[in-house]
C-alpha positions as CSV (number, residue, x, y, z in Angstrom):
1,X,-24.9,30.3,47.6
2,X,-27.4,29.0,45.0
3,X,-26.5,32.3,42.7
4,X,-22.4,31.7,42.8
5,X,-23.1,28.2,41.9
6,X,-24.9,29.1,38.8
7,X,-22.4,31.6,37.9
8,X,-19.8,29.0,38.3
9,X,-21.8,26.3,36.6
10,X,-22.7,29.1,33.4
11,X,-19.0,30.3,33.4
12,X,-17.9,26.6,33.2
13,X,-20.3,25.7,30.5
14,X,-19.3,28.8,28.4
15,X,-15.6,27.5,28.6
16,X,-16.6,24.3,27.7
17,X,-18.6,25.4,25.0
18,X,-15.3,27.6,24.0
19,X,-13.0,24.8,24.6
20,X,-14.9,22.9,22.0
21,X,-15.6,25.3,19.2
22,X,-11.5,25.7,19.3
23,X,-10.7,22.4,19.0
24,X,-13.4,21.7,16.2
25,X,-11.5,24.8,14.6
26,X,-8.3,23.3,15.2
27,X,-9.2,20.1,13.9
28,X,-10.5,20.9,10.9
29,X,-7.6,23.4,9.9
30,X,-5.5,20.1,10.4
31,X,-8.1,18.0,8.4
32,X,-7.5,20.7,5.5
33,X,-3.9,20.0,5.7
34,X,-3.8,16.7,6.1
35,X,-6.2,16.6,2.7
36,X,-3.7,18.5,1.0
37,X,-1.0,16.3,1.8
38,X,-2.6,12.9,1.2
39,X,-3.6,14.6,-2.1
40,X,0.4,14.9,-2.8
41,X,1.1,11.7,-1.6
42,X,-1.9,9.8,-3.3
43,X,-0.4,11.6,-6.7
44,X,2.9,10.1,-5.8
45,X,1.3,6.9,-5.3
46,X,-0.1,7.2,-8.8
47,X,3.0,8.0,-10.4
48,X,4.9,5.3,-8.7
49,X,1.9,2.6,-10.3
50,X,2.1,3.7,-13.4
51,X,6.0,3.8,-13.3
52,X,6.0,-0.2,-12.1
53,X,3.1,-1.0,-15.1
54,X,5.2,0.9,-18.0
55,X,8.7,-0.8,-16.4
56,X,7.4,-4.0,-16.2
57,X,5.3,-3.7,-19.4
58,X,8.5,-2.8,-21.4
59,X,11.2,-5.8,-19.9
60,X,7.5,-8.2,-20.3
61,X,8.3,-7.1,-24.2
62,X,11.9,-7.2,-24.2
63,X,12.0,-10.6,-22.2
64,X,9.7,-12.5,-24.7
65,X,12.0,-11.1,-28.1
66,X,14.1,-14.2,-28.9
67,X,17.8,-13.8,-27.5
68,X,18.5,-17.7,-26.9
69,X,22.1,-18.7,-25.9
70,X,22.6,-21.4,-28.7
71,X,20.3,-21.2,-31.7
72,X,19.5,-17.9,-32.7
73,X,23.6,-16.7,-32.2
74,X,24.2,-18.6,-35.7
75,X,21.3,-17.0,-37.6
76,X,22.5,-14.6,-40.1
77,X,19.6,-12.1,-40.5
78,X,15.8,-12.5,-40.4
79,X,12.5,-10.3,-40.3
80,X,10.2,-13.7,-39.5
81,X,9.5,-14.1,-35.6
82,X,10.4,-16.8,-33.4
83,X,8.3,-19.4,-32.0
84,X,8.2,-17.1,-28.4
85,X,7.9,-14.0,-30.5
86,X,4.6,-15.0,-32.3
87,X,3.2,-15.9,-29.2
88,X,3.8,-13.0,-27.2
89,X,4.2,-10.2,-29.9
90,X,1.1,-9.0,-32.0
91,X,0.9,-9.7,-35.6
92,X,1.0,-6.0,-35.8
93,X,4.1,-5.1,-34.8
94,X,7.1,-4.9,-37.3
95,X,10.3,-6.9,-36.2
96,X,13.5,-6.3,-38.3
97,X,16.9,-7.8,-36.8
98,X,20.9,-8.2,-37.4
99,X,22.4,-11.2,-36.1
100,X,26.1,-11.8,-36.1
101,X,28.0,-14.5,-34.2
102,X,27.8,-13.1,-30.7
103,X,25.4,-10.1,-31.3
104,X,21.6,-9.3,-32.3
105,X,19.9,-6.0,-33.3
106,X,16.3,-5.8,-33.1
107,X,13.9,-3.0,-34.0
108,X,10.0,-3.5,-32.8
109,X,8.1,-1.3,-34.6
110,X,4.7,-0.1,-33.7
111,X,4.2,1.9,-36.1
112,X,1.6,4.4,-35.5
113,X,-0.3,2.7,-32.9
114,X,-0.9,-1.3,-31.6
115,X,-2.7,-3.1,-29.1
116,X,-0.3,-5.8,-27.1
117,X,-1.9,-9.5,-25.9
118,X,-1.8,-7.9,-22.6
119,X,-3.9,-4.9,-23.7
120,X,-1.6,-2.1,-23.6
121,X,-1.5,0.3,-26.4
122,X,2.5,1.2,-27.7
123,X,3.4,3.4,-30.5
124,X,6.8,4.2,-31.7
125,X,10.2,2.2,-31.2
126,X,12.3,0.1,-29.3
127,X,15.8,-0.1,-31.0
128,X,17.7,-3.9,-28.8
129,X,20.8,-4.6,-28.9
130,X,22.4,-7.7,-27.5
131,X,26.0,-8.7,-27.3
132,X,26.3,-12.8,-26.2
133,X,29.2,-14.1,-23.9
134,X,28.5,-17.9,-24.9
135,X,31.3,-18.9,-22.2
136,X,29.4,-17.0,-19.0
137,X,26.2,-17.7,-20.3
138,X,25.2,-14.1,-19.9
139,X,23.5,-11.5,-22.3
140,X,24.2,-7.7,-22.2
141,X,21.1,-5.8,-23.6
142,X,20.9,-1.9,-24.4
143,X,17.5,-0.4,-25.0
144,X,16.3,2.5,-26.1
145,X,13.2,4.2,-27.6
146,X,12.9,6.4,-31.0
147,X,9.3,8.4,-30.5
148,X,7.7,5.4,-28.4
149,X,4.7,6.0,-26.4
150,X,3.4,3.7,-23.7
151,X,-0.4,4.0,-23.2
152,X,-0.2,7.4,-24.3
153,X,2.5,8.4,-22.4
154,X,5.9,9.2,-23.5
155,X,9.1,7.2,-22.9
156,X,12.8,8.4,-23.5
157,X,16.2,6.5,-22.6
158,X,18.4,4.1,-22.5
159,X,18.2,1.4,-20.1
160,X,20.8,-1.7,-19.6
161,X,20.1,-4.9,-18.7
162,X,23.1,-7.7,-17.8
163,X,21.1,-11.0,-17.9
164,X,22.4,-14.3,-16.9
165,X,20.9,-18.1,-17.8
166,X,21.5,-19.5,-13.9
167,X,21.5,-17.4,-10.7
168,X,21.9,-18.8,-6.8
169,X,18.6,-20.3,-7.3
170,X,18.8,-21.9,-10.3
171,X,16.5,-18.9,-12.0
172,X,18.0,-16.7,-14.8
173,X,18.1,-13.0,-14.0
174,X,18.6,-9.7,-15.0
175,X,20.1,-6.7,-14.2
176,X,18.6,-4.0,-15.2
177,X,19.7,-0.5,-14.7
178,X,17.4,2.8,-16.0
179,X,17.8,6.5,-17.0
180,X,14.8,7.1,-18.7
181,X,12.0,9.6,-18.7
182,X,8.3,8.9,-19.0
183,X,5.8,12.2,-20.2
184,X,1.9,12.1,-19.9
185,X,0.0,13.8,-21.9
186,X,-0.4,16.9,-19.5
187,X,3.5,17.3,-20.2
188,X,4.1,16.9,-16.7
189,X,7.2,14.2,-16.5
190,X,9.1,11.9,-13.9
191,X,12.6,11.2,-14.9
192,X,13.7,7.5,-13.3
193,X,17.1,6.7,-13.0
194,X,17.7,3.4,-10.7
195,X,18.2,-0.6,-10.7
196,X,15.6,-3.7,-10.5
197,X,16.9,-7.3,-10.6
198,X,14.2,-9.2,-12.1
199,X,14.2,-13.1,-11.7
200,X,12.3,-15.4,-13.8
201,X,10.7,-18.2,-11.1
202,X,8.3,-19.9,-13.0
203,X,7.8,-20.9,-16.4
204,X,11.2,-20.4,-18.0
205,X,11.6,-22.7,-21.3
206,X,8.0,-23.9,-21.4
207,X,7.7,-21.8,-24.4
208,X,4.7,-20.6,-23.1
209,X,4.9,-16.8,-22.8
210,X,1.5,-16.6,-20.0
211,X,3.2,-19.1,-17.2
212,X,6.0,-17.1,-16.9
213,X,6.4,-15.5,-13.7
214,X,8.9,-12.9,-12.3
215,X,10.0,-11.6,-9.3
216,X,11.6,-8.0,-9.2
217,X,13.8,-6.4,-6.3
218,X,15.8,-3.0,-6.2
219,X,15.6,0.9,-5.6
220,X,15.4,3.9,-8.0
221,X,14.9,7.3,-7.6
222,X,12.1,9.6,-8.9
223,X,12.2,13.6,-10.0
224,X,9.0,15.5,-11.0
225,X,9.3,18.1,-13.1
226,X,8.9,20.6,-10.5
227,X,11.7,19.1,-9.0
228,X,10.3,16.9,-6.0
229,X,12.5,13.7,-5.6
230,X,11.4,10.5,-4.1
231,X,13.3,7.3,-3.6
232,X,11.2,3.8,-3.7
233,X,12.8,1.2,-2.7
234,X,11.1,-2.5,-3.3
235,X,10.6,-4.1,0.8
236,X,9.1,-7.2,-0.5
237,X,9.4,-8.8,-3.6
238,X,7.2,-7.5,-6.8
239,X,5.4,-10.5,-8.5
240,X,4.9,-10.1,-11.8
241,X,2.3,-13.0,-13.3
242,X,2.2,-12.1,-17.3
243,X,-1.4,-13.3,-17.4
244,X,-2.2,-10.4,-15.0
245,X,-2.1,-6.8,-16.7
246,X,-1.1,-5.8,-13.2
247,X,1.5,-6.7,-10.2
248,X,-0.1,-9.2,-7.9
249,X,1.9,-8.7,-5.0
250,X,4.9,-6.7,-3.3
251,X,5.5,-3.9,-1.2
252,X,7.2,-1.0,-2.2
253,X,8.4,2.1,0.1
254,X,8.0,5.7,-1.1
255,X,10.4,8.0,0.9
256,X,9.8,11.3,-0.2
257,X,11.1,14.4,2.7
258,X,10.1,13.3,5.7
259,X,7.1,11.1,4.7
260,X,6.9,7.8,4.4
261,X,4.5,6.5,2.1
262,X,3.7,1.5,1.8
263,X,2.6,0.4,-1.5
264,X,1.1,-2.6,-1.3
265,X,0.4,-4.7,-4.3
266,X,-1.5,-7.4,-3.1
267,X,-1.8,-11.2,-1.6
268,X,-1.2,-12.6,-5.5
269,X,-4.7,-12.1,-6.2
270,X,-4.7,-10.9,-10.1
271,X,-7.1,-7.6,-10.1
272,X,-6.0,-3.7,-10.4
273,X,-6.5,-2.7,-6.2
274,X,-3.2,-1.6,-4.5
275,X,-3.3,-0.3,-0.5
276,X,-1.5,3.1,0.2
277,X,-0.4,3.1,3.1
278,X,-0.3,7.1,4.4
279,X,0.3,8.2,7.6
280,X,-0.9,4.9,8.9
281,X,-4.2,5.2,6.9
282,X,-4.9,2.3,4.6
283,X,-6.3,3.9,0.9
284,X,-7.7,1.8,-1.2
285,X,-6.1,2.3,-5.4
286,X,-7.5,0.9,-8.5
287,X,-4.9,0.5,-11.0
288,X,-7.1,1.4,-13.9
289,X,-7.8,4.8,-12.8
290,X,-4.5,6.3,-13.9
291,X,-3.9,10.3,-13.8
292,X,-3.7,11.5,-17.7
């Protein structure tokens, strides 16, 4: 009786001890694949970051050259900068414009390389043209880029941006709609093609470019150059404070296949940590680390 129990205790013991080594197997073969696929979706992540900093970046540019409803319509011509233009732009950018009645034409030139107040580095550039409706109070603006580079990385496009002095809330906003493609250095690309609405909350006509303030909505879609799609889709507003090189706050979804990726920029704080939400795992991103 004692000798059957043994053999039944050792025979149970091996099973255990078989039970266990399979599972540790198992577990680690879905580790490795789990690794691999927060890997994707952590690059994703990345891209999606660095997408928001180069969008915002650009319309933080576009937003502080001078396009006033009243004054700047009757001007006939000038290279000189406006009062919000010397305080945003650097001294070494090159400003050339056409002004008509009801229309501007501004070329920023960056020439072969310049360092912004908000420390990004831009080269190349950005051809604006604005057509005024005086009675609507409204702005259309076409942008586009000849050889710019954004922090090293490429851009190419057109984007279109319907702006109007007073919205619902008493805020002007824009509409902005993008087809435009941004290259790293790598030559891998994303090619963006989507609309924002982007509303100025805070420090609109103080002439004072770092008070300002924005708040961006909207959904675009994303395609890598080996042909992975994703569609983000902004859950909760995105602040933008222009004294902050980064967003401060806002929630962006990724939807890319089946997965379902939170960005989460923050509680207004201004530093350069994001929270990726994967697979109900909270990672921890630092803005400044960007993929080359």
């Amino acid at each position: 009786m004692k000798k059957s129990k043994k053999i039944l205790f050792l025979t149970s013991l091996v099973f255990f001890i078989f039970t266990s080594v399979l599972l540790t197997s198992c577990e680690q073969e879905s580790s490795s694949i789990d690794d691999e696929t927060l890997g994707i979706d952590l690059a994703n992540v990345i891209t999606q970051t660095e997408v928001d900093d180069i969008s915002e970046g650009i319309d933080d540019i576009i937003d502080n050259t001078s396009f006033d409803f009243t004054s700047n319509v009757v001007e006939k011509g000038s290279d000189t900068k406006t009062n919000d233009e010397q305080a945003f732009l650097p001294d070494c950018v090159t400003i050339t414009k056409v002004i008509t009645s009801n229309s501007k034409k501004v070329t920023l030139d960056y020439g072969a390389g310049c360092t912004t107040k908000n420390e990004n580095y831009l080269s190349g550039k950005i051809i604006i043209e604005m057509k005024y409706n005086t009675e609507e109070k409204s702005i259309y603006i076409d942008y586009s880029f000849d050889n710019f580079y954004f922090n090293s990385k490429k851009v190419e496009g057109e984007v279109h941006k319907y702006k109007i002095r007073i919205n619902e809330n008493g805020n002007p906003e824009a509409t902005i709609n993008r087809d435009i493609k941004i290259t790293w250095e790598d030559d891998s690309f994303v090619a963006i093609i989507g609309e924002r609405k982007r509303e100025w909350v805070e420090g609109f006509g103080s002439g004072l470019w770092g008070d300002n303030v924005f708040l961006i909505t909207g959904s675009w879609a994303l395609t890598q150059k080996d042909g992975a799609t994703s569609i983000a889709t902004v859950i909760e507003p995105l602040k933008r404070k222009m004294v902050c090189t980064f967003l401060v706050s806002g929630i962006v979804e990724i939807q890319k296949n089946d997965r379902k990726i939170v960005l989460d920029y923050g509680d207004g704080t201004c530093d350069d940590l994001a929270i990726a939400t994967i697979n109900g795992v909270d990672r921890e991103i630092h803005l400044k680390k960007k993929r080359r």
